[in-house]
C-alpha positions in Angstrom: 52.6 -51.6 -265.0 48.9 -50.9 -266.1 47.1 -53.8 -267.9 46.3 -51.1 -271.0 48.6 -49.0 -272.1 47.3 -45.6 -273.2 45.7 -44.3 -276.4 48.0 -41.5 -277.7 47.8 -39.6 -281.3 50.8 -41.8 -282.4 49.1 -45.1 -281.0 45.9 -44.6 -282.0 44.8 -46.7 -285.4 43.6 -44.5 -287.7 41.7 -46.8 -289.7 39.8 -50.3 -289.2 40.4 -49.0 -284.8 38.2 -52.9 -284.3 42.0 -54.6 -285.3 43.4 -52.5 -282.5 44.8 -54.2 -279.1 46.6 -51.8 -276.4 46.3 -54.8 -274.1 49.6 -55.5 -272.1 48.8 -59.2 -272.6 48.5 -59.2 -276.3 51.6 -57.0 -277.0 53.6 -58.9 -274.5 52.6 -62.0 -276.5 53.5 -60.9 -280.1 56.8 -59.9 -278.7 57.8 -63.1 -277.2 56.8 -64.9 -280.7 58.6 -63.0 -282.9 62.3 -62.1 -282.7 62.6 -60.4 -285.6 62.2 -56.4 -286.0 62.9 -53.4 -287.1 63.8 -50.4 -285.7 63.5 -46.7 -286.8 65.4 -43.6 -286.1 66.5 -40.4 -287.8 70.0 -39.9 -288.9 71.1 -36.4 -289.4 67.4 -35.5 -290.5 67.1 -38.2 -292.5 64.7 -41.4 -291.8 66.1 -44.9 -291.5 65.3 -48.4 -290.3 67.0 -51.6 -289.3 66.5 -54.7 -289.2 67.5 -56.4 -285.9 66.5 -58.8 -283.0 64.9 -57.7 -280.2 63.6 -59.6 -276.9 61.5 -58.8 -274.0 62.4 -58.7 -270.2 59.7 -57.6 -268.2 58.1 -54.3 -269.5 61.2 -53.9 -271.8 62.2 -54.6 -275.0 66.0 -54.5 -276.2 67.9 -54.5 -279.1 72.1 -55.0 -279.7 74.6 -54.6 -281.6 78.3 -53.4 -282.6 79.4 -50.6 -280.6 80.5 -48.7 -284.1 76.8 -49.5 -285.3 75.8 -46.1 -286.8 71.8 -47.0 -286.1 72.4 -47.6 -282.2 74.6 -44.6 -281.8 71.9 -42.8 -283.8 69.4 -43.8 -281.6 70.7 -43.6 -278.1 68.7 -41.3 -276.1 66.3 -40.3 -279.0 62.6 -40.9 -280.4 62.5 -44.4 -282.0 60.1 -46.4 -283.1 60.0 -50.6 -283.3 57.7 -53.1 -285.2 57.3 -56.2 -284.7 55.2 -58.1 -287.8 53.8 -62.0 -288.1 52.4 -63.3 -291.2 49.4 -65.8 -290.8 48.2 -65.4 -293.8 47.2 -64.6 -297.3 43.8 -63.6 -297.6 42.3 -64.3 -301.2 39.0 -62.1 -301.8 36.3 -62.0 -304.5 37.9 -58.3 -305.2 41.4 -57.4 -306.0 40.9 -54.5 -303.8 39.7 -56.4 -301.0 42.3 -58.9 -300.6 44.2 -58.7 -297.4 46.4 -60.6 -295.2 46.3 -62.4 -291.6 49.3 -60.8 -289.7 49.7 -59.6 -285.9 52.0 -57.1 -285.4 53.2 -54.2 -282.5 54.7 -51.4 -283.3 56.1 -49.5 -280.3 57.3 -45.6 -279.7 59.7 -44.1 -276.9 63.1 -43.0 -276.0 66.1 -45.6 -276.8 68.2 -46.4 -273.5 71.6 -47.2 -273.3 72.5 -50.6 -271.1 75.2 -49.7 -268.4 78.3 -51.6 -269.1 77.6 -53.6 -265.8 74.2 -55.0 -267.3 75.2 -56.1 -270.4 76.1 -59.3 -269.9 73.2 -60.0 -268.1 70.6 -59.0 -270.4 72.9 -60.8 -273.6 72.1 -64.2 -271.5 69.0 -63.6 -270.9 68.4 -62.9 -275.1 70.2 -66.6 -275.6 68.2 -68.4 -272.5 64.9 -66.7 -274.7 65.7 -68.0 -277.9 67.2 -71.4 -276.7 66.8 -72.2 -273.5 69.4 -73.3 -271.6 72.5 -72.6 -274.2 73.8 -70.2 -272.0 75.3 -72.5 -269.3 77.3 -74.5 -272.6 79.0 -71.8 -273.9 82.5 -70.3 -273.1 82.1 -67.3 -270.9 82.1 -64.0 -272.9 85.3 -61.9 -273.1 85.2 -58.5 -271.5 86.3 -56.9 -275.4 83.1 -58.4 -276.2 80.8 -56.9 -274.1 82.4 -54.1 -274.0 82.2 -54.1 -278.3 78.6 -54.6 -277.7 76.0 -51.5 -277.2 72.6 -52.5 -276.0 69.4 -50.1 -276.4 66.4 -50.6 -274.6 62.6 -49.0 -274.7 60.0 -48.9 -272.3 56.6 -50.7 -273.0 54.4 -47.6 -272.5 53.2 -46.5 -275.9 52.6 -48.2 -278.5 49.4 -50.9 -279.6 49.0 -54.2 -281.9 47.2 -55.0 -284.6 45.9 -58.2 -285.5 43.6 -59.0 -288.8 42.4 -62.9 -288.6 40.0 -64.7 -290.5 38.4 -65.3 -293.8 37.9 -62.0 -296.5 35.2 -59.7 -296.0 33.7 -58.6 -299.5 31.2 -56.6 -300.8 27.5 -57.8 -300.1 26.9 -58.5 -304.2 30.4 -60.2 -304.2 29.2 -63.1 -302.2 27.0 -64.5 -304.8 30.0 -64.9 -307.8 31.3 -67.9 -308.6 34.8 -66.8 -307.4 36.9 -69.1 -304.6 38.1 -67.2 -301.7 39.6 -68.4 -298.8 42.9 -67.9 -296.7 46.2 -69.1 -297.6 47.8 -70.0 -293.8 51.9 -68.9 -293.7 53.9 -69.7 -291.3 58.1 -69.8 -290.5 58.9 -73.9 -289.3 62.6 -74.1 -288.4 63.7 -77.7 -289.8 66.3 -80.2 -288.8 69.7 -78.6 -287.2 72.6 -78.4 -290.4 75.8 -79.5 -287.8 78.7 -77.3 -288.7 81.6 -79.1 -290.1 84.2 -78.0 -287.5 82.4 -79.5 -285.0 84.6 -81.6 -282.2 83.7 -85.1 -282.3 81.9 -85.7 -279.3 79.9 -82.4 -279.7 76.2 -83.7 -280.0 73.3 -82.1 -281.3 72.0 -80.4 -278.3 67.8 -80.8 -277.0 67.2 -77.0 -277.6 68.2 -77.3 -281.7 66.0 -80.2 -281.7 63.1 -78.7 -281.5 62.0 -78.3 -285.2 58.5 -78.2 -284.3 58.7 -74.8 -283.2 57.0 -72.6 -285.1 57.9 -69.1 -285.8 55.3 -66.6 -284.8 54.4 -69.0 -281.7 55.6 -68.2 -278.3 
């Protein structure tokens, strides 16, 4: 795979192009940070978007669900388009209009593929070992009604770009000189201490991947 991916007319940033990254690097990194996305696809000629989790593998990103799931049968083998958005920050300005916010984001375009039937279970372990590594191995095996309940889509990495806006405001020259703070609110998503579930077997300790409540959200 090419270290840039190409500039194309649904790519391309229309305005503020300096935010723009088509850098494999970059996009491969906000993909791994953030699970959370959403996905786009037209439904008899009308526009709609999900919300979903995706994760990469190599120069692809997937996406699953129910087999009856009206937005993967609706996008199997069509135009789709995925975002993926992380919020840094709030960033206060000297102007209401140029207020702005910190974020890093990808937004990808391409034909959805289906997973064979043979794959899927592969690629679902692969989504749990990405999340929390080594989970897999402790869970029961999965049933063949589930996997075969479950549709999986995938799309290439080969169009598509990020977008990342960092640091403090930029206001207008004359702004500079009011007596107005501005500044940058950081944000960030901290998962906390593990919540045990009450049907939990004696016996049935808090495994090392839920401890990690240091992990941040946004950081790969």
């Amino acid at each position: 795979m090419t270290e840039t991916l190409p500039l194309t007319d649904r790519s391309r940033l229309r305005r503020m192009h300096d935010l723009g990254r088509f850098d494999v690097a970059t996009i491969h990194a906000i993909l791994d940070a953030q699970p959370l996305c959403t996905v786009a696809y037209v439904r008899d000629g009308k526009p709609y978007l999900t919300p979903t989790l995706q994760w990469r593998e190599g120069d692809r990103v997937y996406w699953h669900g129910s087999s009856a799931s009206h937005a993967l049968r609706a996008g199997k083998g069509q135009d789709v388009c995925m975002n993926v958005t992380i919020l840094d920050g709030f960033v206060l300005a000297r102007s209401g209009f140029n207020h702005s916010v910190n974020t890093r984001s990808v937004t990808l375009f391409g034909i959805a593929e289906v997973v064979p039937e043979e794959e899927k279970a592969a690629h679902l372990t692969a989504m749990i070992e990405g999340l929390w590594p080594g989970r897999s191995a402790l869970l029961r095996p999965m049933l063949p009604q589930e996997v075969k309940a479950t549709t999986i889509l995938s799309l290439p990495i080969t169009e598509g770009s990020a977008k990342i806006r960092s640091g403090p405001p930029t206001d207008e020259p004359d702004d500079y000189d009011l007596p107005i703070w501005a500044g940058v609110l950081p944000a960030s998503v901290t998962l906390g201490a593990p919540i045990a579930d009450p049907r939990n077997k004696d016996g049935a300790d808090t495994p090392d991947h839920a401890k990690g409540v240091a992990r941040i959200a946004g950081q790969a």
